[in-house]
NUSE-287362 format. One record per residue (C-alpha): residue in three letters; x, y, z. Coordinates in steps of 0.2 Angstrom, whole numbers. Example, Ala and Ser with C-alpha at 12.3 -4.5 7.8 and 13.67 -1.06 7.14 Angstrom:
! NUSE-287362
{rec "ALA" {62 -22 39}},
{rec "SER" {68 -5 36}},
This chain:
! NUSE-287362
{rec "UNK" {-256 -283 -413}},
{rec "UNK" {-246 -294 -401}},
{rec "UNK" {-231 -283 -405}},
{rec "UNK" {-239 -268 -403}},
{rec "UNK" {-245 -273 -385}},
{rec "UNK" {-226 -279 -380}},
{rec "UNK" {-219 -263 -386}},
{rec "UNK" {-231 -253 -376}},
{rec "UNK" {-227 -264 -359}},
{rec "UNK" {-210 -261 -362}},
{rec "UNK" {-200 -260 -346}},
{rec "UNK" {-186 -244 -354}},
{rec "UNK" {-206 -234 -359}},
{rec "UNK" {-212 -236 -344}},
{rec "UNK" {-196 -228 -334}},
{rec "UNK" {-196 -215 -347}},
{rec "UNK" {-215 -210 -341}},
{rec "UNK" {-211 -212 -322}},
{rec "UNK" {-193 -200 -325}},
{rec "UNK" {-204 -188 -335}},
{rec "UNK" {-218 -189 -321}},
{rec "UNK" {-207 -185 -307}},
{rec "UNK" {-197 -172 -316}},
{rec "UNK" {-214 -163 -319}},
{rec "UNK" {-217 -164 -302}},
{rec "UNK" {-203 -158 -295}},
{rec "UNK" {-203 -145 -307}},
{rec "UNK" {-218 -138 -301}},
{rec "UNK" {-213 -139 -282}},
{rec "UNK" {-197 -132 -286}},
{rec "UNK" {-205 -117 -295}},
{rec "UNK" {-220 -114 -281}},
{rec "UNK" {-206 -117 -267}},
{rec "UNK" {-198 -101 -277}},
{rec "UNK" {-214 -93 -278}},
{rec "UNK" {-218 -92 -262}},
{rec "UNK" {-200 -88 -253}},
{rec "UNK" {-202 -72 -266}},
{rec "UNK" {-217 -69 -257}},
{rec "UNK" {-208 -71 -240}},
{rec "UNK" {-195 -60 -245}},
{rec "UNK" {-206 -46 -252}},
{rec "UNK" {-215 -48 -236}},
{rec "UNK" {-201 -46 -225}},
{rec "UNK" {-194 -33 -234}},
{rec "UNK" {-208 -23 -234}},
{rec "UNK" {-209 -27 -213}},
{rec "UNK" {-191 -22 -212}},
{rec "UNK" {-194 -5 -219}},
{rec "UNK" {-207 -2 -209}},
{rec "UNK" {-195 -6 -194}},
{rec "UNK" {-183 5 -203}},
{rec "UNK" {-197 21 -201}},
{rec "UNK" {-199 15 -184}},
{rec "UNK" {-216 8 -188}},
{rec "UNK" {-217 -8 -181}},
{rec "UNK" {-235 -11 -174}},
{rec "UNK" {-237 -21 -161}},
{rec "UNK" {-242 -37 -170}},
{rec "UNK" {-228 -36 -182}},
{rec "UNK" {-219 -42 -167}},
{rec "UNK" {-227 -56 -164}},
{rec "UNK" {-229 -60 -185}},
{rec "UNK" {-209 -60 -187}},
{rec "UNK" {-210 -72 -170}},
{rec "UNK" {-223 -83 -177}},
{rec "UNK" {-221 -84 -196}},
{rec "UNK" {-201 -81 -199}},
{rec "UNK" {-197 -91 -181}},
{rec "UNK" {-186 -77 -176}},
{rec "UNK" {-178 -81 -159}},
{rec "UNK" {-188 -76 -144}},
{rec "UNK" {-174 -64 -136}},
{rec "UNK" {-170 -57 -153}},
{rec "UNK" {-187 -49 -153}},
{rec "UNK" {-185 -42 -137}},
{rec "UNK" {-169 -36 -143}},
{rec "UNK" {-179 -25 -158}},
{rec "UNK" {-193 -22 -142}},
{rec "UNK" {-182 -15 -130}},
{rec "UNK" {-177 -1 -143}},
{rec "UNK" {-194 8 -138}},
{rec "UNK" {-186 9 -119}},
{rec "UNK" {-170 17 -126}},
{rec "UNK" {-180 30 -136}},
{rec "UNK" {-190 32 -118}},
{rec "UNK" {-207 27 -129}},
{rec "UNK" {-212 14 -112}},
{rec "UNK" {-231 14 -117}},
{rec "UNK" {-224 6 -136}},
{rec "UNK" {-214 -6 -125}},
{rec "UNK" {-228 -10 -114}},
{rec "UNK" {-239 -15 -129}},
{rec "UNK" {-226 -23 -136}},
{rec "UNK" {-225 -34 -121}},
{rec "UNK" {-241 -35 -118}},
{rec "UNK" {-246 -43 -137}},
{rec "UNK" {-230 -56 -136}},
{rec "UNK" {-238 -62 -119}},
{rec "UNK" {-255 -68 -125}},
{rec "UNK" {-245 -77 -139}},
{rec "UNK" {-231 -85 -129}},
{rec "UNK" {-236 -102 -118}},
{rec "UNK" {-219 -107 -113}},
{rec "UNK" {-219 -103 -95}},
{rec "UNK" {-197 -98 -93}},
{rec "UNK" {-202 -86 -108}},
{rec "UNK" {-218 -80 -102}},
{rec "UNK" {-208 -74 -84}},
{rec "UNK" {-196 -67 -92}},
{rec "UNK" {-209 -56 -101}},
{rec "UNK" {-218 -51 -86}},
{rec "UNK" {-202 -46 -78}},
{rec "UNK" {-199 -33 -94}},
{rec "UNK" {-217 -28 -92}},
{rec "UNK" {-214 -24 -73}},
{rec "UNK" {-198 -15 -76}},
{rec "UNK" {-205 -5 -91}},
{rec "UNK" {-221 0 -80}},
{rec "UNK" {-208 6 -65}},
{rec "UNK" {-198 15 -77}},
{rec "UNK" {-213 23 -84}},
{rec "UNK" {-218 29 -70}},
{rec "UNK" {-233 15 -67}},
{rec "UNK" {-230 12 -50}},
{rec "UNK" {-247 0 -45}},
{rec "UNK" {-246 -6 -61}},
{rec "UNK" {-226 -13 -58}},
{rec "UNK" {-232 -19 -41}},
{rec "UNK" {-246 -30 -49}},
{rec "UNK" {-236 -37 -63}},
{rec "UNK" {-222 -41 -51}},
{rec "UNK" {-236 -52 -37}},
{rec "UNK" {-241 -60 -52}},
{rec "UNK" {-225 -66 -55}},
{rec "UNK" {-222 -71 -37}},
{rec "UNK" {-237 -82 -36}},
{rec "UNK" {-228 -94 -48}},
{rec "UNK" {-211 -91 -42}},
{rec "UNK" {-207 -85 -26}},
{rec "UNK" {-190 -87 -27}},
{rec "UNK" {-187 -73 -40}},
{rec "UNK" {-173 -61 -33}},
{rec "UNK" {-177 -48 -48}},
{rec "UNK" {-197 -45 -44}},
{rec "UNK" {-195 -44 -25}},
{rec "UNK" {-180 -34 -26}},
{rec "UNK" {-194 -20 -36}},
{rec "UNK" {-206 -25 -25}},
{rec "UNK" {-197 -20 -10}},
{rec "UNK" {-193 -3 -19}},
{rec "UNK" {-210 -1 -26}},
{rec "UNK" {-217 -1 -8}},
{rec "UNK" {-205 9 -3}},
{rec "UNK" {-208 24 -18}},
{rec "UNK" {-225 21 -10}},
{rec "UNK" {-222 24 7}},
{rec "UNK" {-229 6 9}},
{rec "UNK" {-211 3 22}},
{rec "UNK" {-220 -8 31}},
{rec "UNK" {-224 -20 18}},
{rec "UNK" {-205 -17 12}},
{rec "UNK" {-198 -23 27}},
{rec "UNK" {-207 -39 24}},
{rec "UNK" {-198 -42 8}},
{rec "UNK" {-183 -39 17}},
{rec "UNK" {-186 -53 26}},
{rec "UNK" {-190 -65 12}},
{rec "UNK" {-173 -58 0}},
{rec "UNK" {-164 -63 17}},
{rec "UNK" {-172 -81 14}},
{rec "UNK" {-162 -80 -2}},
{rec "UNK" {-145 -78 7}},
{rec "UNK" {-147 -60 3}},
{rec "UNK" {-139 -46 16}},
{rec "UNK" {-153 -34 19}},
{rec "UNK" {-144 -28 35}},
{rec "UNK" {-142 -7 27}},
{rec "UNK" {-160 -10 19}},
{rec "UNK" {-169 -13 35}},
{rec "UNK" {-158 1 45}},
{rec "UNK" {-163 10 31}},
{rec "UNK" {-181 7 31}},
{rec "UNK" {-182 8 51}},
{rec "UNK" {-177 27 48}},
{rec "UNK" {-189 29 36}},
{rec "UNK" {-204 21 46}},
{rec "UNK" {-198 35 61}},
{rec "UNK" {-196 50 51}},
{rec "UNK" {-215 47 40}},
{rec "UNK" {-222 43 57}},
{rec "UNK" {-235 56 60}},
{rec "UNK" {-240 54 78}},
{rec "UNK" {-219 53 84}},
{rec "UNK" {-214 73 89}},
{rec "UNK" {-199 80 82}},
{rec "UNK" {-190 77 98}},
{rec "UNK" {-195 60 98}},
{rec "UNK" {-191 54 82}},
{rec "UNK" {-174 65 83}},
{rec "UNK" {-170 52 100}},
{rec "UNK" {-175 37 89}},
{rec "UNK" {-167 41 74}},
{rec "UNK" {-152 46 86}},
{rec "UNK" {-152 28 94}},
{rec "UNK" {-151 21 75}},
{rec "UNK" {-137 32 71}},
{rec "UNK" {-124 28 85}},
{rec "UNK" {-124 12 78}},
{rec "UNK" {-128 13 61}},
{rec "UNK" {-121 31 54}},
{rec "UNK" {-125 26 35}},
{rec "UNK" {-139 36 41}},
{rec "UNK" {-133 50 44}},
{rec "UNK" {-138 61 29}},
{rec "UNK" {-155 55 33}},
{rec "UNK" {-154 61 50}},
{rec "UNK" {-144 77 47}},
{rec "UNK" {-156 82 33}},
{rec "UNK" {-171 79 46}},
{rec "UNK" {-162 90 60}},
{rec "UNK" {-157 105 50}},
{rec "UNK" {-176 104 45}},
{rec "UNK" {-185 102 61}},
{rec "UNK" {-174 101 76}},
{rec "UNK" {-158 113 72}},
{rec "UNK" {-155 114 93}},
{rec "UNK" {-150 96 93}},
{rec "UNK" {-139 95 76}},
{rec "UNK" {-129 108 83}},
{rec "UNK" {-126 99 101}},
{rec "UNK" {-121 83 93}},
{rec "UNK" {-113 90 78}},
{rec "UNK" {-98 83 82}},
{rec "UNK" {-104 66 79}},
{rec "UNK" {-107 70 60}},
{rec "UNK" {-95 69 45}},
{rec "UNK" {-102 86 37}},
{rec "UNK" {-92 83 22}},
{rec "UNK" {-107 69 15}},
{rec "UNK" {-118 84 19}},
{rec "UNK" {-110 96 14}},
{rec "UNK" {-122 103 2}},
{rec "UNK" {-135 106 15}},
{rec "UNK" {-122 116 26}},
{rec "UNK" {-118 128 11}},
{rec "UNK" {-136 130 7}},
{rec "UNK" {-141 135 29}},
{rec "UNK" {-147 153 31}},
{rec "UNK" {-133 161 41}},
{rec "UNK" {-148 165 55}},
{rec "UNK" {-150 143 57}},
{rec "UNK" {-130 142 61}},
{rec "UNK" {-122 141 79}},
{rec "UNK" {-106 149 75}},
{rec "UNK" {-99 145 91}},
{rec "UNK" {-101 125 87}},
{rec "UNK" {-94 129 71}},
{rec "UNK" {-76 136 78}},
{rec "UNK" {-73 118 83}},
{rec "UNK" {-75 111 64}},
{rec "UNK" {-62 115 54}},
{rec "UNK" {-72 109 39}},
{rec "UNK" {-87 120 42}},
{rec "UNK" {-74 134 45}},
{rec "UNK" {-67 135 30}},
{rec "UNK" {-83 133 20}},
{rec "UNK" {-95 146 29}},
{rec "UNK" {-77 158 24}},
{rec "UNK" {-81 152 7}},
{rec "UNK" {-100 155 6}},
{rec "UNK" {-94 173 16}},
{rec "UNK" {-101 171 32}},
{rec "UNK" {-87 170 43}},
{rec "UNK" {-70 183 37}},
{rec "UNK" {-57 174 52}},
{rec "UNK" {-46 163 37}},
{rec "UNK" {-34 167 25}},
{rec "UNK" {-34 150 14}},
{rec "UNK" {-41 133 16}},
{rec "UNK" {-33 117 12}},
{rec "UNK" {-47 115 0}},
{rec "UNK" {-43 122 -19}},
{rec "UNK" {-62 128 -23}},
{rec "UNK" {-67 134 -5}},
{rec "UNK" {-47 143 -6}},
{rec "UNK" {-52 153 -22}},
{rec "UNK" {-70 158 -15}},
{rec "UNK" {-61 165 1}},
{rec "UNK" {-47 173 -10}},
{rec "UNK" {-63 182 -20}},
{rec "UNK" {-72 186 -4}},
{rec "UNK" {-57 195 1}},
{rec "UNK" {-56 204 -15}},
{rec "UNK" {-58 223 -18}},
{rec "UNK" {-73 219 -35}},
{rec "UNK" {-81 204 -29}},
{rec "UNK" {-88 192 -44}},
{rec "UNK" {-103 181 -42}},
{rec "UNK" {-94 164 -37}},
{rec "UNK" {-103 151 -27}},
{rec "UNK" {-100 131 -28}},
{rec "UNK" {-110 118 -35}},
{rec "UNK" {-114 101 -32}},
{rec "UNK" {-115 82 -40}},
{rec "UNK" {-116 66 -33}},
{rec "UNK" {-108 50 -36}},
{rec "UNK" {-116 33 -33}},
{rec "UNK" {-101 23 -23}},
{rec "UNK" {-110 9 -32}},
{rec "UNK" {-112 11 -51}},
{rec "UNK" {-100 25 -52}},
{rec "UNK" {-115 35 -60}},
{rec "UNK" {-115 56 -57}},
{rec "UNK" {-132 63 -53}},
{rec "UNK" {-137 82 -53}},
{rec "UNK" {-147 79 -37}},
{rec "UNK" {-145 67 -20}},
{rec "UNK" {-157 54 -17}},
{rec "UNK" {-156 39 -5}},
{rec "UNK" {-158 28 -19}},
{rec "UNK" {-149 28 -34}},
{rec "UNK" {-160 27 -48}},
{rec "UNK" {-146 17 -57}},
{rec "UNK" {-143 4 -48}},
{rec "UNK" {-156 5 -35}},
{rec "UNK" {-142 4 -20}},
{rec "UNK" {-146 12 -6}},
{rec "UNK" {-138 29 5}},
{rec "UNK" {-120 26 -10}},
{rec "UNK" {-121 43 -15}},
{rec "UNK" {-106 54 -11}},
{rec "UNK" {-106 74 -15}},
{rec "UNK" {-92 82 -23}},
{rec "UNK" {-94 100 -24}},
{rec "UNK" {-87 113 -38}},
{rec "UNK" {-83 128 -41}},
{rec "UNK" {-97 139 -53}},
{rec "UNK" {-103 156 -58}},
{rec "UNK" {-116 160 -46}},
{rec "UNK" {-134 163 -54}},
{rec "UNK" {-136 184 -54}},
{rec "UNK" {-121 184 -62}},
{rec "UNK" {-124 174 -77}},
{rec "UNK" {-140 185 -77}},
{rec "UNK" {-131 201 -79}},
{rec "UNK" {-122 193 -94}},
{rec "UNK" {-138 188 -104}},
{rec "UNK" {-143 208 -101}},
């Protein structure tokens, strides 16, 4: 009996027993570690397919965030694949669902500011405007939500309010000197109680010193005061207008003014107006004067692009802002010669 009991406590048994105990145990956490990864992989699988098809909902987001720990700007790299495809209210729900999940406060700002861009872009104005206080309130030094601010207002005719962001980007050691030109001329030309002749004398005053303007003010003139564009059109550049000259009715022209601009010479002989050139330095307004004088006329006119000074971007029709880059009075018009509209009628017939 006393054998039996030494046997039994055995020192080499007893390891025997603990190897074959911890071998079993890691066995089975081994084996239900594998289990579950082939879980996790099914799972994503199946998530990634569905990304595949394009049918991401808007908590898958926030599952790959939460459960696979994929990096925070990755998921807004997949998320901003809505804004390419131009699918903003996808975006904006996208946004929208990572905000009530994300706590860190860098992470949460940087989400608002998407959501305020993505509202803009979509064409949520008020909406943009409200996202991008919010964001102010906590951090008024953000350069990227006052600078949309300052645009939003102005989309909104809000230029008041505008100017005052102005002032608070200059605070940042930002030159608003063209934006508040800018938005001085705006302010005079949506003023209702001003009259034509006196916001033509104010906008006049701004433009002696500030001729950035001058589109602004040109376009303004040959709309509502044609008597004073003509007796200071001498003052002008008509080539960063040039678009709006072509496009005058021959009654709205003082051709008399016009014999002392070469420039407006030659084009009003291109569009066929005036018949007192032979050629222009020009090659397109050339060709159109060379057709004008021939025997079987063909339907030539010019047409026209602009070309943001800032970005480099070409746009099909001028505006003061470049909807690139948001830079303010950069566009540049190039004009080009195209086959006039009847005649590309005519040829569908």
């Amino acid at each position: 009996m006393d054998n039996i009991v030494l046997e039994y406590r055995d020192p080499l048994f007893g390891l025997i027993i603990l190897a074959a105990l911890i071998f079993l145990i890691s066995f089975f956490t081994y084996s239900y570690g594998v289990y579950k990864e082939r879980l996790a992989r099914k799972d994503y699988r199946k998530l990634s397919h569905r990304f595949e098809l394009g049918k991401l909902k808007e908590e898958d987001y926030v599952h790959l965030y939460k459960t696979y720990n994929l990096p925070f700007d990755s998921i807004l790299l997949l998320a901003s694949s809505f804004l390419h495809k131009g699918d903003y209210n996808k975006a904006i729900s996208v946004y929208l669902t990572l905000l009530e999940h994300v706590s860190d406060r860098v992470k949460k700002e940087e989400l608002l500011e998407l959501l305020g861009t993505t509202y803009f872009k979509g064409g949520f104005l008020q909406r943009s405007k409200e996202i991008f206080l919010r964001i102010l309130k906590f951090s008024p030094r953000n350069q990227k939500a006052l600078t949309y601010l300052l645009i939003i207002h102005e989309k909104l005719k809000e230029f008041q309010k505008a100017k005052e962001v102005t002032t608070c980007l200059e605070e940042l050691n930002k030159d608003m000197s063209k934006d508040k030109v800018y938005l001085d001329a705006l302010i005079i030309l949506n003023d209702p109680v001003y009259s034509y002749e006196k916001r033509s004398q104010l906008l006049y005053g701004i433009f002696k010193s500030n001729p950035d303007i001058q589109r602004l003010f040109a376009e303004f003139l040959l709309q509502f005061n044609k008597p004073f564009f003509w007796e200071h059109v001498e003052e002008f550049d008509t080539r960063a207008f040039l678009d709006l000259m072509w496009y005058l009715n021959f009654d709205d022209i003082d051709f008399d003014k016009v014999e002392g601009n070469n420039l407006l010479v030659e084009l009003f002989n291109a569009k066929g107006y005036l018949d007192n050139i032979k050629h222009s330095d020009d090659f397109v307004f050339d060709i159109l004067i060379a057709v004008n004088k021939h025997e079987h006329k063909t339907n030539a006119t010019l047409d026209f692009e602009f070309i943001c000074s800032s970005c480099k971007h070409v746009h099909p029709v001028y505006d003061t802002r470049c909807p690139h880059c948001h830079n303010i009075l950069t566009f540049n018009v190039k004009h080009n010669l195209s086959k006039g509209f009847d005649s590309e009628n005519q040829s569908l017939q």
